[in-house]
C-alpha positions as CSV (number, residue, x, y, z in Angstrom):
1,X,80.4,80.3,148.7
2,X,83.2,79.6,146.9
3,X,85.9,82.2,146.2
4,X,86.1,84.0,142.7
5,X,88.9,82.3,140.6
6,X,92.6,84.2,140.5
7,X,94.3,84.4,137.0
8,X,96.9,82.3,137.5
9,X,99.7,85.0,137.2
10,X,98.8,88.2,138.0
11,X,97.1,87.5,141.8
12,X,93.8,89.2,140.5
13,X,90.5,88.8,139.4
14,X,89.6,89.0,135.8
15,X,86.4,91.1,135.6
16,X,85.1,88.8,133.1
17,X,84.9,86.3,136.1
18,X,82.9,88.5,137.6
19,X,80.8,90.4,134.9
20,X,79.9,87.9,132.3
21,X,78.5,85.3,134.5
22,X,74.6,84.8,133.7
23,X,73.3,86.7,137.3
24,X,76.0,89.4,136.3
25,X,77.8,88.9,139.4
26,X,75.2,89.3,142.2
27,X,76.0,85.7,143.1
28,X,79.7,87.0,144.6
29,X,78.3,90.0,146.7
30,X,80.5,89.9,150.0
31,X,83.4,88.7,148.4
32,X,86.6,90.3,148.7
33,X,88.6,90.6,145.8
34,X,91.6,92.2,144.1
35,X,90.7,93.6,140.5
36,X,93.0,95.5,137.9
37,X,92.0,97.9,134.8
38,X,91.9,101.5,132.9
39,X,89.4,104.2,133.7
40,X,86.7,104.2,131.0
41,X,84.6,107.0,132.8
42,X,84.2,108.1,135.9
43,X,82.3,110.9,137.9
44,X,82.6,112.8,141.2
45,X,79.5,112.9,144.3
46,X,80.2,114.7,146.9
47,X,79.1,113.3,150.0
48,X,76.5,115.3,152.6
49,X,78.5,117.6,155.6
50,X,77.9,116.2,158.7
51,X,75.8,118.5,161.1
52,X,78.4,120.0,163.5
53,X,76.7,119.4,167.0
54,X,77.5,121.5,170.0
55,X,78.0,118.9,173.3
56,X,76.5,120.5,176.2
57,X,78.6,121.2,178.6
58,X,77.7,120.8,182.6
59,X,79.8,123.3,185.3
60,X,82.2,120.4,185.8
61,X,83.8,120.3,183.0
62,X,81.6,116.8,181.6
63,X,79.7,116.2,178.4
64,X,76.0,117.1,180.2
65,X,75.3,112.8,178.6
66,X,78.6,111.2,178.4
67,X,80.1,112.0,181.0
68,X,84.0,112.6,178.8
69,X,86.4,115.4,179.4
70,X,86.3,118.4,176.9
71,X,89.3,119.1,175.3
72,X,90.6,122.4,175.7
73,X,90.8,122.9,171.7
74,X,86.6,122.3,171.7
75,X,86.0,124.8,174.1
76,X,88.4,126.9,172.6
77,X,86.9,126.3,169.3
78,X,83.2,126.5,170.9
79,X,83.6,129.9,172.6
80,X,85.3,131.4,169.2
81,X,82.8,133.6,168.7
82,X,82.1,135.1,172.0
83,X,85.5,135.8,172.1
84,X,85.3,137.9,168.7
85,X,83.0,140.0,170.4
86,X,85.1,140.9,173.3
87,X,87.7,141.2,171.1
88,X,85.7,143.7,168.4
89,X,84.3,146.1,171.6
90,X,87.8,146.4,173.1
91,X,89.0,147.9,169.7
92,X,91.6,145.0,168.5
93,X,92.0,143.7,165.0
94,X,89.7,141.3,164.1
95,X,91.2,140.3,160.6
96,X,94.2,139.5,162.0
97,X,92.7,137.5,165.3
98,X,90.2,135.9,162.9
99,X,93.3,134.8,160.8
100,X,95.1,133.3,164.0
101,X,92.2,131.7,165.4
102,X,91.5,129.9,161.9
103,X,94.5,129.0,161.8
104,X,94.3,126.3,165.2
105,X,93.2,123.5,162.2
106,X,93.5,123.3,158.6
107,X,90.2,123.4,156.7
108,X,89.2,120.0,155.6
109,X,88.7,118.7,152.0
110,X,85.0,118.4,150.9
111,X,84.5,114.5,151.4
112,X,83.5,113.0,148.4
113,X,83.7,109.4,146.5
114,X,85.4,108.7,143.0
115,X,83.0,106.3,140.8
116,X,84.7,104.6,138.1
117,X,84.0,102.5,135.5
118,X,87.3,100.2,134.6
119,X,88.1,97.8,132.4
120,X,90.7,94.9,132.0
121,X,89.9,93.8,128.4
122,X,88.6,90.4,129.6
123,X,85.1,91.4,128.8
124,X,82.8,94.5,126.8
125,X,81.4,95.4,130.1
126,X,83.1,97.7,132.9
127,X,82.9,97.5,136.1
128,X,81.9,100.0,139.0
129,X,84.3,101.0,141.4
130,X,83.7,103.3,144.5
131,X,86.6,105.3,146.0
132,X,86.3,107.3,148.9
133,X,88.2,110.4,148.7
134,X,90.1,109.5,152.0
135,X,91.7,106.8,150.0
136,X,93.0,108.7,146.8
137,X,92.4,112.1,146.0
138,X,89.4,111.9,142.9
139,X,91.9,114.6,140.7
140,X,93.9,111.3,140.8
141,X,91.8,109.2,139.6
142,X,89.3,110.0,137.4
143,X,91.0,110.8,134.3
144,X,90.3,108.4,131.4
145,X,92.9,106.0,131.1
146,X,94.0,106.1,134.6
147,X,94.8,102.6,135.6
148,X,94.4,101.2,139.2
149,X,94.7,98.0,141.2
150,X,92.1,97.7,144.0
151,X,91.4,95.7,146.7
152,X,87.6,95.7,148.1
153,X,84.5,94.2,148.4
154,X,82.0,93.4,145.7
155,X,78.7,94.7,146.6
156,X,74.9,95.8,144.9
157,X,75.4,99.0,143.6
158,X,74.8,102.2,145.9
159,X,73.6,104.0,143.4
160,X,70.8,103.4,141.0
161,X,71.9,102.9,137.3
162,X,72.7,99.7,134.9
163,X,75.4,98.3,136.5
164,X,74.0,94.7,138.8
165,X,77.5,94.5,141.1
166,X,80.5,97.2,142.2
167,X,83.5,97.5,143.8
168,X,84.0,99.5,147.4
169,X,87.4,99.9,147.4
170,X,89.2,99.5,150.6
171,X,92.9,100.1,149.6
172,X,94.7,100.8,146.4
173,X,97.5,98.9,145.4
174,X,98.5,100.6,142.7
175,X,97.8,104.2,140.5
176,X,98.9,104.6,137.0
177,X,98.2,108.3,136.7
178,X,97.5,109.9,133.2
179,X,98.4,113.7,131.6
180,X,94.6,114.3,130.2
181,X,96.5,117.0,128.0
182,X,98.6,114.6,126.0
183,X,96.7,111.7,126.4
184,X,94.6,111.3,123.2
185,X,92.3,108.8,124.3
186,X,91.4,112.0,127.0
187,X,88.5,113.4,124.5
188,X,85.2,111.1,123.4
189,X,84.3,109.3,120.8
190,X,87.4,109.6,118.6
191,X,86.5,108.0,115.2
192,X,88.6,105.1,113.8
193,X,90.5,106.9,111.4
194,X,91.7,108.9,114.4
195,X,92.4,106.5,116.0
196,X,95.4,105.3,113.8
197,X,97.4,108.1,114.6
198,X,97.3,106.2,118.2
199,X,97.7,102.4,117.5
200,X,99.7,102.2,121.0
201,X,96.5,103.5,122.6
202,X,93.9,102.7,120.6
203,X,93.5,98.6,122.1
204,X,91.9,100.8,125.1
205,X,88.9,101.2,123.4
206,X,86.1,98.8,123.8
207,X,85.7,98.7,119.8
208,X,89.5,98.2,119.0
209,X,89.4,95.6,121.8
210,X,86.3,93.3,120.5
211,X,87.9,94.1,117.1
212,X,91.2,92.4,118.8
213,X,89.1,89.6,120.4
214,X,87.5,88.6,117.0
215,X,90.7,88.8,115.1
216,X,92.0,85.9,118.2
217,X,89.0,83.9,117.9
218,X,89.6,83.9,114.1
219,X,93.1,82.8,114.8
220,X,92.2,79.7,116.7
221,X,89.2,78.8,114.6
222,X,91.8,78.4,111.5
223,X,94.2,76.6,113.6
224,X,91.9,74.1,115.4
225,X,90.5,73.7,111.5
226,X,93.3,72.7,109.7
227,X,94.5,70.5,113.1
228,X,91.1,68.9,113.3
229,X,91.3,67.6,109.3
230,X,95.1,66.3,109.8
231,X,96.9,69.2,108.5
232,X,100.5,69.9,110.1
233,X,101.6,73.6,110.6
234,X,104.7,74.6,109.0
235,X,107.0,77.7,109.4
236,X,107.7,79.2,106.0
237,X,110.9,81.6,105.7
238,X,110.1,85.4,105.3
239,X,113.0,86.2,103.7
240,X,113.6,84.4,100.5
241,X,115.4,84.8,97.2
242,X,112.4,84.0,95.1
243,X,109.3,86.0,93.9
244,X,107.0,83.7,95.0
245,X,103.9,85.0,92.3
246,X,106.6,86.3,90.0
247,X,104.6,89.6,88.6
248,X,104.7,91.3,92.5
249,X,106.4,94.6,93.6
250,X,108.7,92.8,96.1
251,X,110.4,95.0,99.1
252,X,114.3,94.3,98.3
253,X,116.0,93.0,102.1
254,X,119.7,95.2,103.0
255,X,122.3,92.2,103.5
256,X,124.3,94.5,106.1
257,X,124.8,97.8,108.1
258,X,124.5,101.0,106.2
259,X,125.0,104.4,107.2
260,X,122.8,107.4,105.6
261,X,125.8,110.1,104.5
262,X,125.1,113.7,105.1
263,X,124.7,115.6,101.9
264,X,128.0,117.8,101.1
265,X,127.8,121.0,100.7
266,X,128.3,122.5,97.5
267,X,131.4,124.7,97.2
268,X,130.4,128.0,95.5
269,X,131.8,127.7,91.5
270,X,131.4,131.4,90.7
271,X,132.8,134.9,92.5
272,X,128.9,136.4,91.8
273,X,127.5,132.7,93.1
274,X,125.4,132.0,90.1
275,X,126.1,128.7,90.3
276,X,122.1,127.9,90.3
277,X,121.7,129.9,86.9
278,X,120.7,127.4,84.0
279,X,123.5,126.4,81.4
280,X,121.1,128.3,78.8
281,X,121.0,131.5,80.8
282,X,125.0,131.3,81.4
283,X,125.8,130.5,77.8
284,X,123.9,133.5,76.3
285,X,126.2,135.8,78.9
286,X,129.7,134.4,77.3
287,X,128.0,135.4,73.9
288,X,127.4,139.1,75.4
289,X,130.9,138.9,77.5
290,X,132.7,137.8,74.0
291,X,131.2,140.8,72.2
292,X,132.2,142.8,74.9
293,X,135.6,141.8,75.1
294,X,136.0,142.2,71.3
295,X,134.5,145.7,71.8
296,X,137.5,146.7,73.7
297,X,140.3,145.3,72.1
298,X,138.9,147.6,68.7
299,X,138.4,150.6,71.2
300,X,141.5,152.7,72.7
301,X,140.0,151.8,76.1
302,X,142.8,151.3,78.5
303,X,144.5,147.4,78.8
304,X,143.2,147.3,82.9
305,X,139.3,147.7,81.7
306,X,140.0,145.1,79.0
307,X,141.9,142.5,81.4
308,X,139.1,142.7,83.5
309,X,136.7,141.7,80.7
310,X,139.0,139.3,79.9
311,X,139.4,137.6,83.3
312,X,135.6,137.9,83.5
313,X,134.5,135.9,80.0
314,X,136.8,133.4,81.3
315,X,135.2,132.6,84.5
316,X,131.9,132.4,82.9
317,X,133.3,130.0,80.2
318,X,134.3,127.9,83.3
319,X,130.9,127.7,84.8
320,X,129.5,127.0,82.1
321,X,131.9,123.7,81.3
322,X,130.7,122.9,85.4
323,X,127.4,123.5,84.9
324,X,127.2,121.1,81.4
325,X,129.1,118.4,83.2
326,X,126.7,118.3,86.2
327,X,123.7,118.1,83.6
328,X,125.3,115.0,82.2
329,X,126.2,113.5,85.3
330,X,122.1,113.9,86.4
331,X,121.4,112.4,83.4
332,X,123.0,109.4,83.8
333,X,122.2,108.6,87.3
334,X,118.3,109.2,86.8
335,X,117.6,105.8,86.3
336,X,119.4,104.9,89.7
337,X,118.6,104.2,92.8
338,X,117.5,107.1,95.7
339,X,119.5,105.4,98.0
340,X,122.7,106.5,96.6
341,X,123.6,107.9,99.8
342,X,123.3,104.7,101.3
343,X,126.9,102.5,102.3
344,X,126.4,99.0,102.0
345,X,129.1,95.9,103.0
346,X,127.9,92.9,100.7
347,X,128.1,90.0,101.8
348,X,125.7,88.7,104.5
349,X,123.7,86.7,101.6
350,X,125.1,85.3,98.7
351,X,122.2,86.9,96.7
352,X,119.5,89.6,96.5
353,X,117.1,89.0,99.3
354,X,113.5,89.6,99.5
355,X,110.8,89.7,101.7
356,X,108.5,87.0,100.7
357,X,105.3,88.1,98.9
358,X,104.0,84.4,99.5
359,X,104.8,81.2,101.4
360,X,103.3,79.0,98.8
361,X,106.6,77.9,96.9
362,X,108.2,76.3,100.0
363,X,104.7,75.0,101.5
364,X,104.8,72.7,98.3
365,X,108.0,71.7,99.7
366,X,106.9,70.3,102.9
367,X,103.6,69.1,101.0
368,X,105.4,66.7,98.5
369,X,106.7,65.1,102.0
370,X,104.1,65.3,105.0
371,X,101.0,65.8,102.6
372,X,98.6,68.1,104.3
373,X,100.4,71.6,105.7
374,X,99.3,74.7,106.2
375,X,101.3,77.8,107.3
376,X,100.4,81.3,109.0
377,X,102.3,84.5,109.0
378,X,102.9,88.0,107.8
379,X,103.6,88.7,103.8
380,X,104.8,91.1,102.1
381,X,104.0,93.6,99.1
382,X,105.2,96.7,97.8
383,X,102.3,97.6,95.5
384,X,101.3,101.2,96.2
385,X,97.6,100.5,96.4
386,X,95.4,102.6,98.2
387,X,93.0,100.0,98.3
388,X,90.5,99.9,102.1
389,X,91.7,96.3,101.6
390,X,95.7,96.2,101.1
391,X,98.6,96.6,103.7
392,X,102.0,96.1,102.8
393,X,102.6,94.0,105.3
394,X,99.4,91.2,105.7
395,X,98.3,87.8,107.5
396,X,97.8,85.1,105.3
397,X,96.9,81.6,106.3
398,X,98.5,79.3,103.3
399,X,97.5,75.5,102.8
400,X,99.0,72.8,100.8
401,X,97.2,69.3,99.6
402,X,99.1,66.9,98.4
403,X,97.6,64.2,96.1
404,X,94.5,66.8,95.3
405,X,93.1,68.8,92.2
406,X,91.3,72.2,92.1
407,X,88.0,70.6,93.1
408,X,89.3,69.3,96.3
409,X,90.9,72.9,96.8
410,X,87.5,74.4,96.1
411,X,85.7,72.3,98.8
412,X,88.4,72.3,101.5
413,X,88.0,76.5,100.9
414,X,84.3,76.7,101.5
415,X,84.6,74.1,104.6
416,X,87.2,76.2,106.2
417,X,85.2,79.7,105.7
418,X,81.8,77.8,107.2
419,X,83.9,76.6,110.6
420,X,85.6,79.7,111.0
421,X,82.4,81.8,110.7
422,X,80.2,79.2,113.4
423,X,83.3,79.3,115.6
424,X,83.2,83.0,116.1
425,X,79.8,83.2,116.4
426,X,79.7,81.0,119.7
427,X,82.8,81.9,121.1
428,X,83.3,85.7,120.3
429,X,79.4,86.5,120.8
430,X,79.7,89.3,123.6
431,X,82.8,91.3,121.4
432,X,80.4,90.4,117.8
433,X,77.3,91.4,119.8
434,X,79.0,95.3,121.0
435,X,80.1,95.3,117.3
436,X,77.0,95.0,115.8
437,X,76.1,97.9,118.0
438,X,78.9,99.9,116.9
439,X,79.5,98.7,114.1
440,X,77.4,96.6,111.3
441,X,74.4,95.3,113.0
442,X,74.6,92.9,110.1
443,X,77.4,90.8,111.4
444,X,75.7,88.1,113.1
445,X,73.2,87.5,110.3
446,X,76.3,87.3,107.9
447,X,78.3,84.9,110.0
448,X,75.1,82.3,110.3
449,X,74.4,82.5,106.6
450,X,77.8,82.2,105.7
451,X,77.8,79.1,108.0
452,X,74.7,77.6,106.4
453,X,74.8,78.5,103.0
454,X,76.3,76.0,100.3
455,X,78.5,78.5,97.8
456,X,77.8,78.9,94.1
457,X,80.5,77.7,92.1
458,X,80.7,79.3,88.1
459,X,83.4,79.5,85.8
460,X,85.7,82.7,84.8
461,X,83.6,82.9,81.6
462,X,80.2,82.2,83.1
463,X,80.8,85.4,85.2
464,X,82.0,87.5,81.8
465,X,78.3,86.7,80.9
466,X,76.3,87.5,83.6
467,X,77.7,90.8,83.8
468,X,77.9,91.7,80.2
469,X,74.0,91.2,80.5
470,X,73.5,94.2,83.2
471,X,71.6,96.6,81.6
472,X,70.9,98.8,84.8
473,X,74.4,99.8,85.8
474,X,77.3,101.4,84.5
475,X,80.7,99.3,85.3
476,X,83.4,101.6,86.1
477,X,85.8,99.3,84.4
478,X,84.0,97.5,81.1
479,X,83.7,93.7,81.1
480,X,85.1,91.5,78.6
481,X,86.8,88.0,78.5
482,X,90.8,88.6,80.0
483,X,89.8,91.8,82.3
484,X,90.6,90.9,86.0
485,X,87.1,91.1,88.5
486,X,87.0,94.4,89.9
487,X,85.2,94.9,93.1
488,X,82.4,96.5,92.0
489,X,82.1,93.2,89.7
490,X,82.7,90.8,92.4
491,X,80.0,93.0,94.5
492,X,77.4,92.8,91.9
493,X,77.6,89.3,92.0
494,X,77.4,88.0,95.5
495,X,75.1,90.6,96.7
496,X,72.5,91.0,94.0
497,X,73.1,88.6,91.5
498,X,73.7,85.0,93.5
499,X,72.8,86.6,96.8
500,X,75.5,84.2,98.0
501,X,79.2,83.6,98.4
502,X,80.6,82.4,95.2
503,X,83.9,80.5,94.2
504,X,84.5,81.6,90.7
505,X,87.2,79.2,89.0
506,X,89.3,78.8,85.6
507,X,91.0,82.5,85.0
508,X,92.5,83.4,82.1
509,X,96.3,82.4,82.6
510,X,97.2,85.9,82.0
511,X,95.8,86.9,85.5
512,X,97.2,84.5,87.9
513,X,100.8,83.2,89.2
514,X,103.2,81.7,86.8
515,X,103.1,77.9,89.2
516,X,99.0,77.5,88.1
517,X,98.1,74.3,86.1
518,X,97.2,75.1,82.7
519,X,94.3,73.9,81.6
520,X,93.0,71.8,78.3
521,X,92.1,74.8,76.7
522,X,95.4,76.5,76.5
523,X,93.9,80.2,77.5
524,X,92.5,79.6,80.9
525,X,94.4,78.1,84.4
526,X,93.1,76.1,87.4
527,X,92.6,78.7,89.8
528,X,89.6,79.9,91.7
529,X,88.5,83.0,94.0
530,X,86.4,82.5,96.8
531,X,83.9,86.1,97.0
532,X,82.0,86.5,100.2
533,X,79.8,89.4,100.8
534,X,81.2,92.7,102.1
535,X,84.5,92.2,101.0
536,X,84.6,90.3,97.7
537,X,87.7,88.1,97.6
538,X,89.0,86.2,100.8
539,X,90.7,83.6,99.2
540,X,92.6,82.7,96.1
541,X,93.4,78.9,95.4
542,X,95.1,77.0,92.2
543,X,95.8,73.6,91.8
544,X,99.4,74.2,91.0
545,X,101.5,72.9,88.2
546,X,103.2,69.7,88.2
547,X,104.6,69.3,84.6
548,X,107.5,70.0,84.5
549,X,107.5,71.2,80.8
550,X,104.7,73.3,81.0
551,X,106.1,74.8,84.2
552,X,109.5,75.7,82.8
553,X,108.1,76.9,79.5
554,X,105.7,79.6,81.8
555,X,108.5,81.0,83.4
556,X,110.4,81.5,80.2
557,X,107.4,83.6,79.0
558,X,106.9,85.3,82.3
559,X,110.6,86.4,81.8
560,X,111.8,85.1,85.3
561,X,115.0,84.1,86.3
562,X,115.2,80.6,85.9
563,X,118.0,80.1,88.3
564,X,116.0,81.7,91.2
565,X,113.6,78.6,90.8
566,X,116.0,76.1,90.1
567,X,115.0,74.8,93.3
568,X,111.5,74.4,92.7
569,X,111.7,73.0,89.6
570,X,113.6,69.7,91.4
571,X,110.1,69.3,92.7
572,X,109.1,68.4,89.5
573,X,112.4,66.4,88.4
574,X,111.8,64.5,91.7
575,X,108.9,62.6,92.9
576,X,106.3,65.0,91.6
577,X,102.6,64.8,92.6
578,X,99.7,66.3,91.4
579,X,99.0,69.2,94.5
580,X,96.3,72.2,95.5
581,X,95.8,74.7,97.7
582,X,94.7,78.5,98.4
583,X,95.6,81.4,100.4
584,X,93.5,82.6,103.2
585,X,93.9,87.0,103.3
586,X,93.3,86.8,106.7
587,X,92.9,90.5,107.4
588,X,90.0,90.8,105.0
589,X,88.5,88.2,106.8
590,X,88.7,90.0,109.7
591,X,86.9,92.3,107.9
592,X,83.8,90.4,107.1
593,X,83.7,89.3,110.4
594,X,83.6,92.6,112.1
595,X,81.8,94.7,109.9
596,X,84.6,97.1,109.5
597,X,85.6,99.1,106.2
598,X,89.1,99.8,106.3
599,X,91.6,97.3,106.8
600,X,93.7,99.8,108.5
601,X,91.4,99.1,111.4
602,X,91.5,95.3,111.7
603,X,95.4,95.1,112.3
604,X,97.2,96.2,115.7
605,X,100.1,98.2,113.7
606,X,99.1,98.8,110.4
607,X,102.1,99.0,107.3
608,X,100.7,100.4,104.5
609,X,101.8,103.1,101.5
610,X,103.0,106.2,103.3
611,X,102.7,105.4,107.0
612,X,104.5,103.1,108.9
613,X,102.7,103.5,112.4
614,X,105.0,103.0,115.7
């Protein structure tokens, strides 16, 4: 039989070598093996005491069978409790003798075996490890999370249950122990949102881990797409001068070192430390104080009383002066920046810096010189959505045609959603399969229709006017020609309208990027969503504008900069081409193709509004 394959650079078995084979492992029983992985569960048996037997003993000294010498410590140990009774009728103490003679061996540990269920992450399905005691103490190793590294062989299981092969361990190479007090993964069945508050834990779990698995397979599926179709993948710069959509909240990059200044401490301004009395309050005491003050200058009170009063209006008047110049200071520095306190050296970038909200601007770049490119990578976006479906940091995969209009665009989208959705399906089938336990039981059914199903394509005003038509529904946000698709719109019509994906095309210019092709019409732009069921919109295309004119009179209206896209204006000045293509939101994707809700949940460190987690 041949041996189980090693992974190449760890010197141990993947359980997914073992586990996921069709006979679920039976076919290696005898084979030794070295395995690694985390304690999912695990329970304690204690194993049955050994009747202690009594050797008869002959007059010589010989077992009455065997014929061995008797140590003196068993016949020591054998007569115990005749001696006891000599010891008890000749008046000695027997708590103390009973203490001594217990004390000839210490009393030994219940014997008992540790069975564990670990897991590597290779596969959904753990395997069974048994653990005598006389290897590692079970307190050691049975709390969740505990990792090991065993060496054993596999074997049918010893006891009855679902599991078709195990582990007898025969030496542990390693113990990763775990504090089940601060360790959160230590209580069951921890809801997702919980979960967050763990991200470094949380790829433990089976469903974070398929969720992780799908999310990879999604990864290559868009790779091997756009390399199978003669696309070239380009790197695109995260931090840029440009706002790439030009409408965005953009997260602003520091160009150097800065410090965070302690707040100073206010010296007190006032004797009777009012200083935190309102100018109004303060003002009507120097009226009162003044009164006063005039009072005793017209009265024969002594000049001591009066100085007093004196010195007294004119610290208030002083206060007051302080208190009006702060109020006019605060004034003018309300519409500055909170980050006052922060020192900054200019000077590491000529310019502002952002991080980019899109890598569209510069994949037009490469596309007016390789033709087909496509790049993949984190964006940015400082909206302060509370959306299930925005992060302020996302994946998007971004492509680039030259030479092609918003129909090829449209067709290259629909192609790429059908591969990516047949890919998963036969290569992530175990992780989709425990999801759809989990999860959505939905998700398989979803993938294979997306993959089979040819998408409806309608205009921007077509769908106006199949939703100004529901009669049996309220909108939360009223539909008319030049409102944006809500989700509730896009919903409506993929799920019970079309019953289908749907790429709807030709938005109102008003609604998309400043760089989309106007159209004949003047009012709408080439640009198209594709909306998928479950999560509406996946992808957002345009076929982008090449006239140069047109281009430089929409920026003018947009009031941009027009020096920030000098550079992509040469585009146009230079060898221009007629180019298309659309923005993949990856994490949404992820989305449909788990059956998850929250977006939150389909990234491995989620940056969103509020939270940055680790």
């Amino acid at each position: 039989m041949p041996p189980v394959d090693l992974s190449k650079y760890s010197k141990r078995v993947l359980l997914k070598t073992v586990l996921d084979r069709a006979d679920g492992g039976l076919g290696l029983v005898d084979q030794r093996v070295v395995v690694g992985g985390w304690v999912k569960s695990s329970r304690e048996v204690r194993k049955d005491p050994v009747p202690a037997t009594r050797p008869p003993v002959g007059g010589d000294g010989k077992q009455g069978t065997g014929g061995k010498d008797v140590r003196c410590v068993e016949v020591f140990q054998s007569r115990i409790p005749f001696l006891r009774t000599i010891i008890k009728v000749f008046g000695g103490n027997t708590a103390h003798t009973k203490e001594k003679v217990e004390s000839v061996g210490p009393k030994p540990a219940t014997p008992s075996v540790s069975i564990l269920q670990i897991s590597d992450g290779s596969s959904t399905i753990s395997l069974q490890v048994i653990v005598d005691s006389s290897i590692a103490p079970p307190s050691q190793l049975m709390p969740t999370g505990t990792c090991i590294l065993a060496e054993g062989v596999l074997q049918k299981p010893s006891l009855q249950g679902k599991h078709a092969i195990e582990l007898k361990a025969e030496r542990l190479l390693h113990i990763g122990i775990v504090d089940q007090e601060s360790y959160p993964l230590s209580k069951k069945g921890l809801p997702l949102a919980r979960l967050r508050d763990c991200a470094h834990f949380r790829p433990r779990t089976t469903t974070v881990a398929s969720v992780m698995k799908v999310r990879n397979g999604l990864n290559q599926a868009s790779h091997a797409f756009f390399q199978n179709h003669g696309f070239i993948h380009v790197e695109v710069p995260i931090i840029t001068a440009t706002n790439t959509e030009g409408f965005s909240d953009v997260f602003q990059v520091s160009t150097s070192k800065f410090s965070v200044e302690e707040p100073k401490k206010e010296e007190p301004i006032s004797m009777d430390d009012t200083q935190n009395i309102s100018l109004e309050t303060i003002k009507l005491s120097i009226v009162e104080k003044a009164k006063k003050v005039e009072e005793l200058k017209r009265s024969d009170s002594n000049k001591e009383a009066l100085d007093v009063a004196v010195q007294d209006l004119h610290k208030t008047n002083l206060l007051a002066a302080e208190l009006e110049a702060k109020s006019k200071s605060k004034s003018r520095s309300k519409a500055k920046s909170k980050t006052d306190n922060i020192k900054t050296d200019d000077g590491f970038f000529s310019n502002q810096a952002f991080l980019t909200t899109s890598g569209s601007l510069h994949l037009e770049s490469c596309a007016s010189a390789l033709g087909n490119v496509y790049a993949f990578g984190p964006r940015f976006q400082a909206d302060k959505s509370e959306s299930k479906k925005h992060l302020a940091e996302k994946w998007m995969v971004e492509t680039e045609i030259a030479f092609s209009e918003l129909e090829d665009a449209m067709n290259c989208a629909e192609d790429f959603l059908k591969f990516v959705s047949n890919s998963i399906s036969e290569n992530c089938y175990e992780n989709l399969y425990f999801l759809a336990k989990r999860v959505d039981k939905t998700i398989l059914d979803r993938l294979n229709s997306m993959a089979s199903t040819t998408f409806e394509k309608i205009t921007y005003t077509t769908a106006v006017e199949v939703l100004s038509k529901v009669t049996d529904r309220t909108f939360e946000t009223k539909i008319q020609w030049g409102v944006a698709l809500t989700e509730e719109h896009e919903s409506y019509l993929v799920d019970e309208f079309y019953k289908k994906p749907v790429i709807i095309y030709d938005h109102p210019k008003e609604l998309k990027p400043f760089n989309v092709r106007l159209n004949d019409d003047g009012k709408t732009v080439a640009a198209f969503d594709v909306i998928i069921p479950k999560v509406g919109a996946v992808i957002r295309g345009s076929q982008k504008e090449e006239r140069l004119s047109h281009l430089t009179k929409r920026i003018k209206e947009l009031g941009l900069r027009k020096d920030q896209y000098e550079w992509y204006l040469d585009l146009r000045r230079q060898g221009t081409v007629k180019h298309s293509g659309f923005n993949v939101m990856f994490d949404v994707m992820v989305l449909f193709a788990t059956g998850l809700n929250d977006v939150r949940d389909a990234v491995p460190f989620p940056r969103h509004h509020g939270k940055v987690h680790n």
